[in-house]
C-alpha positions in Angstrom: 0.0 0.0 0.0 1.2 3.5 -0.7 1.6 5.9 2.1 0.8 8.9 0.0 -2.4 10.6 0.3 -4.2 13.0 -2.0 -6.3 15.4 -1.1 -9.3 15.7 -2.9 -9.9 18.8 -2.4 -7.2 20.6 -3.7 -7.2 19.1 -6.4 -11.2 19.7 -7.7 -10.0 23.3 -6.8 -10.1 25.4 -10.3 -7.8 27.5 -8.3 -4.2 26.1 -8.9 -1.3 26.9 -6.5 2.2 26.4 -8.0 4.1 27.9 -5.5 5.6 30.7 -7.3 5.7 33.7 -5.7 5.1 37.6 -8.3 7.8 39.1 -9.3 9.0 42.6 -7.7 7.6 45.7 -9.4 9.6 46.5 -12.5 10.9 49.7 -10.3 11.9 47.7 -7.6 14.3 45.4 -10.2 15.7 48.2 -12.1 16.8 49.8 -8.8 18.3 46.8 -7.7 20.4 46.5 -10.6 21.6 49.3 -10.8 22.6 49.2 -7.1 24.5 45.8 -8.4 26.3 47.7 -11.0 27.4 50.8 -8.9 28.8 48.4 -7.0 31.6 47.4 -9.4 33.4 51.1 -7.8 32.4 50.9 -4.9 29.4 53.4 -4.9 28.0 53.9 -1.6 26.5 57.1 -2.6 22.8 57.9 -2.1 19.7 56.1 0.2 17.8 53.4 -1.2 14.4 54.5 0.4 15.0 58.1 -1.6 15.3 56.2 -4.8 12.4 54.6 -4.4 10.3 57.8 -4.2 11.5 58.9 -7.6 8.8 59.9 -10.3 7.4 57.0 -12.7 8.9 58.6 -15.6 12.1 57.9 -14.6 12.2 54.1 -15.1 9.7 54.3 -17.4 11.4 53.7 -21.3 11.3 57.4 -23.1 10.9 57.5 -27.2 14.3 57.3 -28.8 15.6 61.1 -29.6 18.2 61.4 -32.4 20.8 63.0 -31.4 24.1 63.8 -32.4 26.8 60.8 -32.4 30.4 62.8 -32.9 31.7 59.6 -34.5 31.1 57.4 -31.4 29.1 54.4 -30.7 25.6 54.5 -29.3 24.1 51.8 -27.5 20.2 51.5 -27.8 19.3 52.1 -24.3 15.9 50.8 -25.5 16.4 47.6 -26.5 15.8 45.4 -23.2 18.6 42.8 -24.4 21.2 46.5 -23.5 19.8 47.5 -20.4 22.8 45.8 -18.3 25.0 47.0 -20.5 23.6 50.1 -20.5 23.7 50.1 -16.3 27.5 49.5 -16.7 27.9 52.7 -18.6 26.4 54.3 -16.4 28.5 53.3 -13.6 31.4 55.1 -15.2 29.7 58.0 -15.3 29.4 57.1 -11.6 33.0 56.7 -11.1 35.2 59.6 -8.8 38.8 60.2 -8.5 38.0 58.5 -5.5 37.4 55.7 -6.7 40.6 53.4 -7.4 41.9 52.3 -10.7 41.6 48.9 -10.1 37.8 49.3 -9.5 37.7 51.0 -12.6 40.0 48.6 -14.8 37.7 45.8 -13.3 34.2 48.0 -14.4 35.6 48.1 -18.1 36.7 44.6 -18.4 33.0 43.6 -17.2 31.8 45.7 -20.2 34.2 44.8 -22.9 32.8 40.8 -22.1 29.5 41.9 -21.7 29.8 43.5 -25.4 31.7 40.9 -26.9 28.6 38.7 -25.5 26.3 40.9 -27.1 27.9 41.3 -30.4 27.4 37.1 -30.2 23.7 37.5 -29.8 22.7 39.9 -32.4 25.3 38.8 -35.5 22.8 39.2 -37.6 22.0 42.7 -36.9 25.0 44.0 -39.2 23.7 47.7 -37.6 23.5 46.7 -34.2 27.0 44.6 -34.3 28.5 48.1 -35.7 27.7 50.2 -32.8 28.9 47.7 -30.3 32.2 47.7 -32.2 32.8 51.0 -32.2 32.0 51.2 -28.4 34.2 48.2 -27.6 36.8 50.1 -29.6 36.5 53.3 -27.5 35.8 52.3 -24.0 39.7 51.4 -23.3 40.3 54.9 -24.7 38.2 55.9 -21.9 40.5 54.9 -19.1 43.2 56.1 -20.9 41.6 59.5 -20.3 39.5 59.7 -17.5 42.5 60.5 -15.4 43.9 63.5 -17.2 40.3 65.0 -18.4 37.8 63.2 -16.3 35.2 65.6 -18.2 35.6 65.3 -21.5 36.0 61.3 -21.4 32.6 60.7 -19.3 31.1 62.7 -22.5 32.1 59.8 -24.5 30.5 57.6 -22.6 27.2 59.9 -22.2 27.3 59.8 -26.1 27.5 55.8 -26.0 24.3 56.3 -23.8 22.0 59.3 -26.1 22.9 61.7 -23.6 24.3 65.4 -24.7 27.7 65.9 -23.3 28.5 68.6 -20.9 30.7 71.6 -21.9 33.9 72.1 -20.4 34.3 75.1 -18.5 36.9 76.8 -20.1 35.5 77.2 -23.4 38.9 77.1 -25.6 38.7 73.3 -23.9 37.5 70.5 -26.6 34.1 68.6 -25.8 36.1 65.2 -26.2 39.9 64.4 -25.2 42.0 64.2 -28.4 42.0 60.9 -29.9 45.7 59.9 -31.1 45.3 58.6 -34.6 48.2 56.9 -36.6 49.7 59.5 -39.1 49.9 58.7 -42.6 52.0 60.5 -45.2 50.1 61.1 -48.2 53.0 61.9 -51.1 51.9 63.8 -54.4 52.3 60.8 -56.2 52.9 62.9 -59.5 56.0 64.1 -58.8 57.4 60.8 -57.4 59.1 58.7 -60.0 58.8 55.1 -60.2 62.1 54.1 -59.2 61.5 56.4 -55.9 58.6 54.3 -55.4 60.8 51.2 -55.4 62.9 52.2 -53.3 60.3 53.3 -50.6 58.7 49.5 -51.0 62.2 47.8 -50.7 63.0 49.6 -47.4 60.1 48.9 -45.8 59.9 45.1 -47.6 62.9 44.2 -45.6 62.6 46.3 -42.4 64.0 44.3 -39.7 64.2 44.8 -35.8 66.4 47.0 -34.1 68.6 43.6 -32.9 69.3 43.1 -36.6 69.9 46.4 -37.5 72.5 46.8 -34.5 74.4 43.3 -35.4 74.4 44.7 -39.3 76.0 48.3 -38.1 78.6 45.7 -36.4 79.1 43.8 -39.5 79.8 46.9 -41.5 82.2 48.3 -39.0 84.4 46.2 -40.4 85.0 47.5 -43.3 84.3 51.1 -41.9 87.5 52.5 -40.2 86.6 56.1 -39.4 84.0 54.9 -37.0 84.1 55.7 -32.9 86.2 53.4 -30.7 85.6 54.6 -27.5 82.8 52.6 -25.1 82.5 49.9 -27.7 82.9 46.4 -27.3 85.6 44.7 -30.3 83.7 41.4 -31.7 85.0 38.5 -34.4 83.2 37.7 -37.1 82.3 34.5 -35.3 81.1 36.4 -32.3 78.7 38.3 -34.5 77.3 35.1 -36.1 76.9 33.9 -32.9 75.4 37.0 -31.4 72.8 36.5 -34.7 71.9 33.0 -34.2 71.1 34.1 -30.3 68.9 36.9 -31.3 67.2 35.1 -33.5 66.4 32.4 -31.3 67.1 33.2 -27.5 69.1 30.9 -24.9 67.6 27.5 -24.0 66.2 27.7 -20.9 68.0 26.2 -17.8 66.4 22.9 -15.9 67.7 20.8 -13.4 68.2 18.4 -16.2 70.4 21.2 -17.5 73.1 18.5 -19.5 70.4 17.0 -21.8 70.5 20.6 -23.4 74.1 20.7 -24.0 74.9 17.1 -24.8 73.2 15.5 -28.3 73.8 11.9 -26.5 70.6 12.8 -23.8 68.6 14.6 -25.9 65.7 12.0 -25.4 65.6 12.3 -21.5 62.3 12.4 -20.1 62.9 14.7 -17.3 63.2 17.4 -19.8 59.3 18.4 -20.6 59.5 21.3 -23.3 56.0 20.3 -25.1 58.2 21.1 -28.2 59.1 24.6 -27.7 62.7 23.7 -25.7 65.9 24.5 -27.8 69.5 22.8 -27.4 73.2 23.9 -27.9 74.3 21.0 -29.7 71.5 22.1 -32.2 72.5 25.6 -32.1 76.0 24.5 -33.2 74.6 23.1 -36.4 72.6 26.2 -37.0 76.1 28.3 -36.7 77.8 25.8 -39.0 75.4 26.6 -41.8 74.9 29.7 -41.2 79.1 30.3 -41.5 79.1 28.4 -44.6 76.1 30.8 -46.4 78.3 33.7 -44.9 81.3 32.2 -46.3 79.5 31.8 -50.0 78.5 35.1 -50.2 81.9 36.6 -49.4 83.6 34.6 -52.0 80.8 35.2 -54.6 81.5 39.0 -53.7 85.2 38.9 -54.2 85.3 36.9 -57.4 82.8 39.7 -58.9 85.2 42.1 -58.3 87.9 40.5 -59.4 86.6 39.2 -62.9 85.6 43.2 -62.8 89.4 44.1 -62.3 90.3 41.3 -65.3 88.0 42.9 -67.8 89.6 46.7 -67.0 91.4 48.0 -69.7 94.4 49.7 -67.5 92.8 53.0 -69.0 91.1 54.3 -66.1 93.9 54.6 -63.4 90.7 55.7 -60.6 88.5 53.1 -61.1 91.0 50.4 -61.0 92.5 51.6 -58.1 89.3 52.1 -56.4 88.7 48.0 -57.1 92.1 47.6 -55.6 90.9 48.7 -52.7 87.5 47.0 -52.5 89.2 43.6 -53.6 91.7 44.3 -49.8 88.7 45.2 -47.9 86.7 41.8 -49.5 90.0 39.6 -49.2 90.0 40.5 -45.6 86.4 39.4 -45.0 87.1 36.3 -46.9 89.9 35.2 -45.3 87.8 35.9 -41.6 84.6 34.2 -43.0 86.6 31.0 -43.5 88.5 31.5 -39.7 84.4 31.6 -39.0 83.5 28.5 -40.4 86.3 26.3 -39.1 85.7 27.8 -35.3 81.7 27.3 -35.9 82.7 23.8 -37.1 84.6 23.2 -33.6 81.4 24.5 -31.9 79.4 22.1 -33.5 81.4 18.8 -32.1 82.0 20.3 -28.8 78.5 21.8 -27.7 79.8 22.6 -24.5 82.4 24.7 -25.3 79.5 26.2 -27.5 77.6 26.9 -24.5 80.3 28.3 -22.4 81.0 30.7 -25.1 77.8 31.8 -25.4 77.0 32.5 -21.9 80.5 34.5 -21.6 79.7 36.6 -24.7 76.4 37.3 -23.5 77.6 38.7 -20.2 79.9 40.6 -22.1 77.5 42.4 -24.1 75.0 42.5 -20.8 77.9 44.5 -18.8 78.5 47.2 -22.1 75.2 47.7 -22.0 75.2 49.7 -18.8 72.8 49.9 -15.7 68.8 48.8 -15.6 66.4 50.4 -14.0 64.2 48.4 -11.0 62.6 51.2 -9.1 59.2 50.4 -10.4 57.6 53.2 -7.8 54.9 55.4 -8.7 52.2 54.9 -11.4 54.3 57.5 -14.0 57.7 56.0 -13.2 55.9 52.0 -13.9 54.3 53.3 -17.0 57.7 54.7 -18.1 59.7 52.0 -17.8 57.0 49.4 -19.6 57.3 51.3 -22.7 61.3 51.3 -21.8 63.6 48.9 -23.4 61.5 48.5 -27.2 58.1 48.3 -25.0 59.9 44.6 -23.2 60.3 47.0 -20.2 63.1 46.1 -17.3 61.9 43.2 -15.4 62.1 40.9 -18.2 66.5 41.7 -18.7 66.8 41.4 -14.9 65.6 37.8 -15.1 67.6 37.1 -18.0 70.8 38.5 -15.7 69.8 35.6 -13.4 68.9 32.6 -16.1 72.8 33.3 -17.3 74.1 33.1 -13.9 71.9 29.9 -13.4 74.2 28.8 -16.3 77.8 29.5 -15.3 77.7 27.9 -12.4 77.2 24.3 -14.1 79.4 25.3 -16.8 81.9 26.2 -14.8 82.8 29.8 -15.6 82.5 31.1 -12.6 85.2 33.3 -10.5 86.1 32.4 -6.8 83.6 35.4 -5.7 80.9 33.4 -8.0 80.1 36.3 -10.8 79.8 35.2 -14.0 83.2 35.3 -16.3 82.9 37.3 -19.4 84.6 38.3 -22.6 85.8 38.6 -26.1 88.0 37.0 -28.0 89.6 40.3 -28.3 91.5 40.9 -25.3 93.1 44.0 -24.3 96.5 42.8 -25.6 94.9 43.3 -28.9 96.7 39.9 -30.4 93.7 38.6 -31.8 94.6 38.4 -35.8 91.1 40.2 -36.1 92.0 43.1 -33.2 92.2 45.8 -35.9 89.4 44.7 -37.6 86.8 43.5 -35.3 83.2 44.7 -35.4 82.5 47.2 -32.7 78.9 47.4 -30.7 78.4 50.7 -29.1 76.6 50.3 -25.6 72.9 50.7 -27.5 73.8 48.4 -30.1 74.3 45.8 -27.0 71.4 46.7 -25.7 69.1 46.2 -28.4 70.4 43.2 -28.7 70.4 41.7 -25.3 66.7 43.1 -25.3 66.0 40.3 -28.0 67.9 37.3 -26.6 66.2 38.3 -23.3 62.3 38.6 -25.0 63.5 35.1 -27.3 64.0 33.2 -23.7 61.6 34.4 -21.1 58.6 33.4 -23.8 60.3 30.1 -24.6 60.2 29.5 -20.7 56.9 30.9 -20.3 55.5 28.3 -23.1 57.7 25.5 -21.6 55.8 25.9 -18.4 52.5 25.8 -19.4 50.6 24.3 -22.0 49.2 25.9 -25.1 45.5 25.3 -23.6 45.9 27.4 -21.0 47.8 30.2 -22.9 45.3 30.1 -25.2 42.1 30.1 -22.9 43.9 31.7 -19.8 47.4 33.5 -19.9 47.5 35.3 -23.3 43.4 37.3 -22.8 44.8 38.1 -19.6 48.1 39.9 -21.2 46.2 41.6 -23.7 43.5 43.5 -21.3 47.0 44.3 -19.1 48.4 45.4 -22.3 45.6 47.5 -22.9 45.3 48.5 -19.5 49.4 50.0 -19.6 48.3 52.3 -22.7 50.7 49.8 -25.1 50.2 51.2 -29.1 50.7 49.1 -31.7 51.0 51.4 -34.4 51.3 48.9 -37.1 48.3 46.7 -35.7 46.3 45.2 -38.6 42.7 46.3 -38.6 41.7 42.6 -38.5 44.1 41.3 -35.8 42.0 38.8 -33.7 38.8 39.7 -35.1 38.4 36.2 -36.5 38.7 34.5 -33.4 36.4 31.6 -32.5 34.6 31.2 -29.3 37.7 28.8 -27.7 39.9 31.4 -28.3 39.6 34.5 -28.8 43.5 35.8 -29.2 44.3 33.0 -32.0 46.8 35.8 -34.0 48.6 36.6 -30.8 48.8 33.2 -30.0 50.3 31.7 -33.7 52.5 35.0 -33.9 53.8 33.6 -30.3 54.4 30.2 -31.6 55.3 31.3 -35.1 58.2 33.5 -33.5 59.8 30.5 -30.9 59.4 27.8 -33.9 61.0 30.1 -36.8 62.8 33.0 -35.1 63.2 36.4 -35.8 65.7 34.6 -38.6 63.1 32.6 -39.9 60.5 35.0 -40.3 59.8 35.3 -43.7 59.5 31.4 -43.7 56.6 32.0 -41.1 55.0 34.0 -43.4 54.6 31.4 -45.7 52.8 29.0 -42.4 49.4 28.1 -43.1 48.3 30.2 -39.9 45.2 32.3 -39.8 47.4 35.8 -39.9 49.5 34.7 -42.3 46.8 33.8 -44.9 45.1 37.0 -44.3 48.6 39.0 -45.0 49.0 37.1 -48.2 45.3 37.8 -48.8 46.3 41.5 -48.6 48.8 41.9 -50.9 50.6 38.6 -52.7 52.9 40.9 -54.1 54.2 43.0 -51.2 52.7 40.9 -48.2 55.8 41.3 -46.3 55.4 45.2 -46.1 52.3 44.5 -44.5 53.9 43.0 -41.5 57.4 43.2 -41.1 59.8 41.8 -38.5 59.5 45.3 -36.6 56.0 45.4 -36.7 55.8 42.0 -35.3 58.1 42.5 -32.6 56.4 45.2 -30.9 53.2 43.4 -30.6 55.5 40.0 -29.0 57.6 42.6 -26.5 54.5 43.6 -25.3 52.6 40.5 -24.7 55.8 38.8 -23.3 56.5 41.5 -20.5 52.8 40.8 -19.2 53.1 36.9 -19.5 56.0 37.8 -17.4 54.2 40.0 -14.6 51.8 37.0 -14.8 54.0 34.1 -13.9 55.7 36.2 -11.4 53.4 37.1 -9.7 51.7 33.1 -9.5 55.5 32.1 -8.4 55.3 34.3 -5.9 51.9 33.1 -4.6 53.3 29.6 -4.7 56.4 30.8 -3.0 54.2 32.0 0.0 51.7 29.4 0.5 54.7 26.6 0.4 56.2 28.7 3.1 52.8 28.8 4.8 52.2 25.3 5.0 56.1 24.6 5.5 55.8 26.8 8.8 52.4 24.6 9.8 54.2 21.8 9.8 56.8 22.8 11.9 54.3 24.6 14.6 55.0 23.6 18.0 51.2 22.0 18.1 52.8 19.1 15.2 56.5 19.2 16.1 56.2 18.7 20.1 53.6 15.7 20.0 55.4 13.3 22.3 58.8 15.4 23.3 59.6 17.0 26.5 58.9 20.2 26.8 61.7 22.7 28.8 59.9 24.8 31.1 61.3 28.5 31.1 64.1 29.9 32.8 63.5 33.4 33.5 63.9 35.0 36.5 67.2 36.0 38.9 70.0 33.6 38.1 70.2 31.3 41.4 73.5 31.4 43.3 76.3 28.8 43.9 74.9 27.8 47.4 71.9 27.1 45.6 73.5 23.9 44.1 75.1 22.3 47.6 73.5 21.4 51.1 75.0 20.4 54.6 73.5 17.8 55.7 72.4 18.2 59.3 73.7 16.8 62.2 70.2 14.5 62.8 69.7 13.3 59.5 73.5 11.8 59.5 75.3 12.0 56.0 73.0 11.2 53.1 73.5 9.1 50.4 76.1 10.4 47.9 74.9 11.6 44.4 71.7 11.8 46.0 69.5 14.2 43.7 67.4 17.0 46.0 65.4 19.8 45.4 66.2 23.2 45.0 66.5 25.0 48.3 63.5 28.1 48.5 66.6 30.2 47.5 65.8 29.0 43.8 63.8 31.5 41.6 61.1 28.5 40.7 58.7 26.9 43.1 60.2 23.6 41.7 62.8 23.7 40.9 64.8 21.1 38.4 68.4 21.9 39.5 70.5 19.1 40.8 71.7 19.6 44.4 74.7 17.6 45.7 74.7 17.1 48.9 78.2 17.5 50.9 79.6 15.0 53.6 81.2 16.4 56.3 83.5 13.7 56.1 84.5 14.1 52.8 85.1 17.9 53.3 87.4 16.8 56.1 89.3 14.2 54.6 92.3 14.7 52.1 91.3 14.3 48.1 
């Protein structure tokens, strides 16, 4: 039998109870979220019973007035799909000097996912999807703003919202804060020739970083005499091809399994985990080897053309043929060093660890010519400063580096007995080098551009060896772009359609393959990336076939990766830290006296008036006759402690009395 019941009653009842309660009063709801809005800055301001007294009208939805837009975005406040949206806008307007920029920062990001959500909803409102572009393009611009002209930002976001913007007080003012647009230099193209306009395209075809430009002013110091000498640092030509190969790729990154990087033989350990991004020395080797052979072909291709030039002379024009005289020195020179270059890079490459040793000590080199880096991240000016500092890689990232080349030496063994890292050249100061007077020089900038690279090149490789590509993609790399955009970074060479095809997994897929791209290929390699079947890459060739390398040049792309690495960084620093303090946390837990002291004697404090001497020996007395020797007795009232532990030896008269 069932122990349920029904009752009949309620059930012939035409009245049926469901048990849901009515919904608050549409006032009641649109006062309560706006209360949950304002609370994104902390908005305190105002009494709730007051803003229930307000007049119907206003929460009542008004007839759309068409107003001016002033080439923003504006969000239609009356569609009921915007109104949280709408309440977030608001909230800036809301928003005080008093109010932090971190509450700020954390109102906009809200927005810019509560957009990129509604641009989802409504893709096939092409007008609707337009307007939520162009706010999502000018709400960062906001923050960027608010700070210096708190006025004339909120009346971009009272725009955004229908409402006419408020006039500054000083009238010469502007109603809006200047918005910095990327200059372009429209030439009369009738009075440029065609061969101008080649030239134009072919410099900024092959426009390469500021690494490669400094290792190429190197290069051509050799054949350049009149150039400075003071505060540079003399180079080989092998130490430039090294310094090239190193730029191009970085410096594999240190692990406890540290040997399986140098040594070809334990290449397939499993304790080194790189999920394919890791790079080794003994590989490198190879890399200079062929590279020193392609350098070596070119400079003998170069010397015979002058040469077959100085055959067919006719001995008529004295000038010219000493002028190829001299050219055919200079090129016989660079010859005979390119050859020197290949037999050294051919050492390298059967002896890796000589390889490595030489790399780490040239890079310290060029990391002490460089001069001094700036730490004293202080103030919100002096951090901003020094993140677009160093190429937009900022200072954080080359002190790291400092420490991943001393992590180096010391297993290499080129350490000092005050364990700092030995460096130099092969060009000592007794200048006996056969290339002393003819060494490429790198001023201090020139080493610093350079060690900027290496530097970028390895704290990404060991960012991507740490984590996996999942979690860069759904996690790390979002979270360095807001930060990015957040520091007031500006790409000026950003393609308009950079990550706007980005699917719902991921939505930073051309930051991420430009990431990968640049550890797989190097800045060396880049053209080669070009020709990947990645998303930005087909959309470049798409472009132009013709001149798609203009488009987006090693420079170009380098900006974009220095900025995205320095916040990876700040990233993983700060979750090392975190670790760092809860392992220290738990470590200190364990070692509490409440788990260490289980089952130990416990000393009992000592604090007080040290006892005397007398305190430690007692007579016996003349009723109790001698005691037993050794005997162990408590300490005499005289003792500071009511019981005291000390051990009292009792004296025999006796023994006082008789001879030792």
């Amino acid at each position: 039998t069932s122990i349920w019941e029904v009752d009949k009653d309620k059930l012939s009842s035409t009245k049926v109870d469901n048990g849901c309660e009515e919904l608050p009063p549409r006032k009641q709801l649109y006062l309560r979220a706006k209360k949950i809005i304002l609370g994104f800055i902390d908005d305190s301001e105002g009494d709730e019973e007051e803003k229930e007294n307000l007049p119907e009208e206003a929460t009542t939805v008004k007839a759309p007035v068409k107003r001016d837009d002033h080439g923003f975005g504006v969000l239609d406040v009356n569609c009921i799909d915007n109104f949280l949206l709408s309440e977030m806008l608001r909230g800036l307007l809301k928003s005080t000097s008093r109010h932090s920029v971190k509450s700020c920062n954390l109102l906009v990001t809200q927005i810019l996912d509560e957009i990129n959500e509604r641009m989802e909803e409504c893709k096939s409102d092409f007008t609707a999807t337009a307007e939520l572009e162009k706010i999502k393009d000018t709400v960062p611009f906001y923050i960027k703003t608010v700070r210096k002209n708190s006025r004339a930002a909120k009346n971009i976001v009272r725009v955004m919202l229908g409402i006419d913007p408020v006039p500054p007080k000083d009238p010469a003012d502007s109603l809006f804060p200047e918005m910095k647009t990327k200059k372009k230099k429209h030439k009369n193209q009738k009075g440029v020739s065609d061969v101008a306009k080649a030239a134009l395209n072919k410099v900024k075809k092959n426009a390469l970083t500021p690494a490669d430009n400094a290792l190429c002013r190197a290069i051509k110091s050799l054949k350049d005499a009149t150039r400075e000498t003071t505060d540079i640092l003399r180079l080989t030509s092998t130490e430039v091809l090294m310094l090239t190969v190193l730029s191009s790729q970085g410096l594999p990154v240190f692990c406890d399994e540290w040997s399986g990087l140098v040594i070809s033989e334990t290449i397939f350990n499993e304790d080194i985990e790189s999920d394919g991004f890791q790079i080794y020395f003994f590989a490198m080797g190879g890399v200079m080897e062929a590279a020193a052979e392609v350098w070596l072909k070119i400079a003998k291709t170069k010397l015979q053309e002058k040469l077959r030039l100085l055959e067919d002379n006719n001995h008529h024009d004295t000038a010219t043929r000493q002028k190829l005289l001299e050219d055919i020195a200079i090129l016989q020179k660079d010859h005979d060093a390119k050859i020197s270059t290949l037999e050294e890079s051919k050492k390298f490459n059967q002896n890796p660890q000589i390889f490595a040793r030489k790399a780490v000590m040239l890079l310290e080199a060029v990391r002490k010519n460089m001069g001094p880096v700036d730490l004293q991240y202080a103030g919100e000016k002096k951090i901003r400063s020094l993140n677009k500092s160093e190429n937009g890689l900022g200072t954080k990232i080359l002190n790291w580096f400092h420490k991943e080349i001393i992590r180096w030496s010391k297993p290499l063994g080129i350490v000092d007995k005050a364990g700092n890292v030995l460096c130099g050249t092969s060009i000592g100061v007794d200048m006996d080098h056969l290339q002393s007077h003819d060494a490429a020089m790198m001023t201090k900038r020139d080493c610093r551009t350079v060690f900027i690279q290496v530097a970028q090149q390895s704290r990404l490789r060991s960012i991507f060896i740490k984590n996996k590509i999942e979690r860069m993609a759904s996690e790390l790399i979002p979270k360095a772009m807001k930060q990015s955009t957040f520091s007031d970074d500006d790409w000026e060479d950003r393609p308009e359609w950079w990550n706007s095809e980005s699917n719902a997994s991921c939505a930073c897929q051309d930051d991420l393959d430009l990431l990968i791209g640049i550890l797989d290929y190097g800045y060396g390699g880049f053209d080669c990336m070009l020709n990947h079947d990645f998303q930005f890459c087909q959309r470049v060739k798409a472009e132009g076939k013709k001149d798609s390398k203009a488009l987006f040049t090693r420079a170009a792309a380098q900006t974009r990766v220095n900025h995205l690495t320095r916040e990876l960084h700040v990233i993983d620093d700060s979750e090392e830290m975190t670790k760092l303090v809860q392992d220290r946390s738990s470590r200190n837990k364990s070692d509490s006296p409440n788990n260490s002291n289980a089952g130990k004697k416990t000393t009992k404090s000592r604090s007080g008036v040290q006892p005397g001497l007398h305190a430690f020996f007692k007579r016996p007395s003349a009723e109790s006759g001698s005691p037993t020797p050794n005997k162990k007795q408590k300490t005499p009232p005289t003792s500071p402690g009511n019981d005291g532990d000390h051990e009292v030896i009792a004296l025999d008269s006796d023994s006082d009395s008789s001879p030792s």
